[in-house]
C-alpha positions as CSV (number, residue, x, y, z in Angstrom):
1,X,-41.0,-26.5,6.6
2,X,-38.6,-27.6,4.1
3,X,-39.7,-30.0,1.1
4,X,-38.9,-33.3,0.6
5,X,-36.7,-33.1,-2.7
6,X,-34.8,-30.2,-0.7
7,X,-31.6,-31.5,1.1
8,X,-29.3,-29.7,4.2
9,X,-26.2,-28.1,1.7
10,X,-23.0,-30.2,3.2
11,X,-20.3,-29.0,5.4
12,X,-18.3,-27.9,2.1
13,X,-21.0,-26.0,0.6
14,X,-21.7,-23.8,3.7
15,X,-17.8,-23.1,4.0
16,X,-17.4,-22.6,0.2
17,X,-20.6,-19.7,0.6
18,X,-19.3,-18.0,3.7
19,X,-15.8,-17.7,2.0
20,X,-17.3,-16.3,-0.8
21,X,-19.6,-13.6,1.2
22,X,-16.1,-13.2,2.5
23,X,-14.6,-12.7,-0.3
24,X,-17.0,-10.6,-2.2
25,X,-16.7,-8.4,1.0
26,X,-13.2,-7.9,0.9
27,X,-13.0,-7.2,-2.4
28,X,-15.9,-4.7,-2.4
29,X,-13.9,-2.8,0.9
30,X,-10.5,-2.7,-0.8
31,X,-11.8,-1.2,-3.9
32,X,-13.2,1.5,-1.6
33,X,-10.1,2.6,-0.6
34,X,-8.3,5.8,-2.5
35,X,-5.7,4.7,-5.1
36,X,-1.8,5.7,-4.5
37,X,-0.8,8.7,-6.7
38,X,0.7,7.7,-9.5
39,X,4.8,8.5,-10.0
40,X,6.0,12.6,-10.0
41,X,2.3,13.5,-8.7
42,X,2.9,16.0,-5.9
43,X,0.6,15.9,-3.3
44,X,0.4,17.0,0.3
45,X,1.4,14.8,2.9
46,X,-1.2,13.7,5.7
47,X,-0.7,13.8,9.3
48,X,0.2,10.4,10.8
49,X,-2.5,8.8,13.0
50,X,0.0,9.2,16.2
51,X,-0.1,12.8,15.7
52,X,-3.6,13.6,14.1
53,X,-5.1,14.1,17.6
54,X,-2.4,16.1,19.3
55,X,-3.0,19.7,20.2
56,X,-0.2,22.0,18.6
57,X,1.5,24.8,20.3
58,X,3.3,27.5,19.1
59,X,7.0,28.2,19.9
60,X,9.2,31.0,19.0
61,X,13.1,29.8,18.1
62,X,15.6,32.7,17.0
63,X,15.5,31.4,14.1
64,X,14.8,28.6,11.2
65,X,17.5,27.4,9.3
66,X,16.2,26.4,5.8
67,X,17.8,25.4,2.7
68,X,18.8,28.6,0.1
69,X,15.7,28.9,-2.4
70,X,18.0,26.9,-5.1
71,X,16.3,23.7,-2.9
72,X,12.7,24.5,-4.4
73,X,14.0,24.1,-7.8
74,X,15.5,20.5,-7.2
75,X,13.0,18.9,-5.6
76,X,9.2,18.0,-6.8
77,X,6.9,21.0,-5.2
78,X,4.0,22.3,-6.4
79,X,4.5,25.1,-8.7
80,X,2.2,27.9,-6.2
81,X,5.1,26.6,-3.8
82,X,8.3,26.9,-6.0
83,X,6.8,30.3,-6.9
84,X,6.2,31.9,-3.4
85,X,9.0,33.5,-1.9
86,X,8.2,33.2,1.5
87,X,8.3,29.7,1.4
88,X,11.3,27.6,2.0
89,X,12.5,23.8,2.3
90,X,13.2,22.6,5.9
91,X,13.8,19.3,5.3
92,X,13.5,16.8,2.1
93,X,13.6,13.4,2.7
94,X,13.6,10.0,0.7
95,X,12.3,7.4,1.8
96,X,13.0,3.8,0.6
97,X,10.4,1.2,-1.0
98,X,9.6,-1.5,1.4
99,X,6.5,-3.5,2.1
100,X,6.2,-1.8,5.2
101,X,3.7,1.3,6.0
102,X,6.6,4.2,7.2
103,X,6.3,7.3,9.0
104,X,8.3,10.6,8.2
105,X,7.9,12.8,11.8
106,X,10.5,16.4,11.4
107,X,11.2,18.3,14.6
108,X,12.5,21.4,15.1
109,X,15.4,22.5,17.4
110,X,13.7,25.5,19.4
111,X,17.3,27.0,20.4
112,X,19.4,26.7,17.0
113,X,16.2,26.6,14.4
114,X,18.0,23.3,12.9
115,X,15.1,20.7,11.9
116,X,15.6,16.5,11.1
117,X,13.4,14.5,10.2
118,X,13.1,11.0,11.4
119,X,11.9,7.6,9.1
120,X,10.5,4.9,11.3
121,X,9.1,1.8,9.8
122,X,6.0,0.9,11.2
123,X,5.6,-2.9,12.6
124,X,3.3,-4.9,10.6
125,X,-0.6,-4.9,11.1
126,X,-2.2,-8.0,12.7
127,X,-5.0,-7.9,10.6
128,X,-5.5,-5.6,7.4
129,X,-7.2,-4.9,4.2
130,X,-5.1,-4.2,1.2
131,X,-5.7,-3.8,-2.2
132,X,-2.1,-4.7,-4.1
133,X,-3.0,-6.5,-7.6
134,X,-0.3,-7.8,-10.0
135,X,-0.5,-8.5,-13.8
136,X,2.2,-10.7,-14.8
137,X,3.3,-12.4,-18.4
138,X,6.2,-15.1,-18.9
139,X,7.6,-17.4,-21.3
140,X,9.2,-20.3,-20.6
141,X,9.1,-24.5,-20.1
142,X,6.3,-26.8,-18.6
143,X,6.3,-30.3,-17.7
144,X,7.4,-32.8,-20.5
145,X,9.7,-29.5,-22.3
146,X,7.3,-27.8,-24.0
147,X,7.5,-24.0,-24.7
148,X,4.2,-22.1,-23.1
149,X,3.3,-18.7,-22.2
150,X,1.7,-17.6,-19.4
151,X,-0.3,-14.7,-17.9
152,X,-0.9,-14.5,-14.1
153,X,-2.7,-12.4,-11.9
154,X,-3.1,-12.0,-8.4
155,X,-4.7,-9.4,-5.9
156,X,-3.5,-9.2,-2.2
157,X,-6.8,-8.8,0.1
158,X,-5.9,-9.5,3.7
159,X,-2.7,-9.0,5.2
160,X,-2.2,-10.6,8.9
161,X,1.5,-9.4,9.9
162,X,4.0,-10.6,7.1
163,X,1.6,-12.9,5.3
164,X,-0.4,-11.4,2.6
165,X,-3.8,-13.1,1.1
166,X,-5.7,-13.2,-2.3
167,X,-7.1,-14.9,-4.8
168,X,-4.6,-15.8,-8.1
169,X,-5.4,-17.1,-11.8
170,X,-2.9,-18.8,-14.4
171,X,-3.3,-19.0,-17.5
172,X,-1.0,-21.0,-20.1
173,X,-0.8,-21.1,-23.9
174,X,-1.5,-25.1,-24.3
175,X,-5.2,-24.4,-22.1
176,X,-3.8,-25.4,-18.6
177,X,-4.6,-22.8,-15.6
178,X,-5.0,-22.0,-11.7
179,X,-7.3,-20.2,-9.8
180,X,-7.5,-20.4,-6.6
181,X,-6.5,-18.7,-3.2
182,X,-3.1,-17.4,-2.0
183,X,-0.6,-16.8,1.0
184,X,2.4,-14.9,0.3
185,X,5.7,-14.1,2.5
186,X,8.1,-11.1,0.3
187,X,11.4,-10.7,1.5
C-alpha cells in the first residue's frame, strides 16, 4: 500500500528514469569494449566474422609469388617477423579512413601463386554500440559579438545505420553551456 504523502511519478519522470537506466547501460557496455591500438602499434589482424567459421583446406600451387625481402623493411611488421627469413610479404594493403567498418579478404591464385587482396566496405549496422568520444576547444563570437571560448565534448553511444547517438556538453568562457543528447549524420 502506498502512503498518502507519496504520489504516482508523472509520465516525464518514468521516461526521464528509463532513459537514464538506458543510458548508464550503454555507457557501462561501450566502455567494455577493447580500445583501438593506438598509431604505428603493430598488431595481428583478426579473422572477419564471414570467415571465422569456415573450415580451411589446404592447396598446393607451384608456387607463391611474394614481394623480395626489401618489402619487410618498408612496411610496419613486427620485428620476430622482419627478422625471420622464411617469412615473406604477400600482399600489403592500405586501407582508407572512413566511418565505415571495412573488410580486407586476400586470395590466392592456385595456378600462378599471384595473391590480391580485396577492400569491401561493410554496409552500415542497424543497430550498434560504439564508443567514439570527442574533446574539442574553440575560440570565437557569441550572440551580441562577444569573444568566448569554448570546450565541448561529446561521446557517440548508439549507432542505427548513418545516424550516430550520444550525449554532448558545452561549455563557454562567460558561464553559458549545453548538455544534453545528440544525433549526428558525418559525411
Amino acid at each position: 500500500m502506498i502512503p498518502e504523502e507519496w504520489s504516482m511519478p508523472s509520465l516525464r519522470t518514468i521516461l526521464e528514469i528509463i532513459g537514464a537506466l538506458i543510458l548508464a547501460f550503454l555507457l557501462w557496455e561501450n566502455h567494455q569494449k577493447p580500445v583501438s591500438a593506438p598509431a604505428n602499434e603493430i598488431i595481428e589482424a583478426m579473422d572477419a566474422p564471414e570467415v571465422k567459421n569456415v573450415p580451411k583446406a589446404s592447396i598446393a600451387p607451384p608456387r607463391v609469388i611474394v614481394y623480395s625481402s626489401e618489402a619487410k623493411k618498408t612496411v610496419a611488421l613486427p620485428e620476430q617477423v622482419k627478422a625471420d627469413p622464411v617469412l615473406s610479404v604477400l600482399n600489403s594493403v592500405k586501407v582508407p579512413d572512413s566511418n565505415h567498418a571495412q573488410t580486407v579478404t586476400s586470395v590466392i591464385n592456385s595456378q600462378t601463386g599471384e595473391t590480391k587482396s580485396y577492400v569491401v566496405i561493410d554496409p552500415y549496422p542497424w543497430v550498434a554500440a560504439e564508443n567514439k568520444m570527442q574533446v574539442s576547444m574553440g575560440y570565437g563570437i557569441s550572440n551580441g559579438g562577444r569573444q568566448v571560448g569554448r570546450i565541448s565534448f561529446a561521446d557517440d553511444l548508439v549507432q542505427v545505420k548513418a545516424i550516430h547517438l550520444g550525449v554532448s556538453t558545452t561549455l563557454d568562457s562567460d558561464g553559458q553551456y549545453f548538455a544534453g543528447i545528440m544525433a549526428t549524420y558525418r559525411f
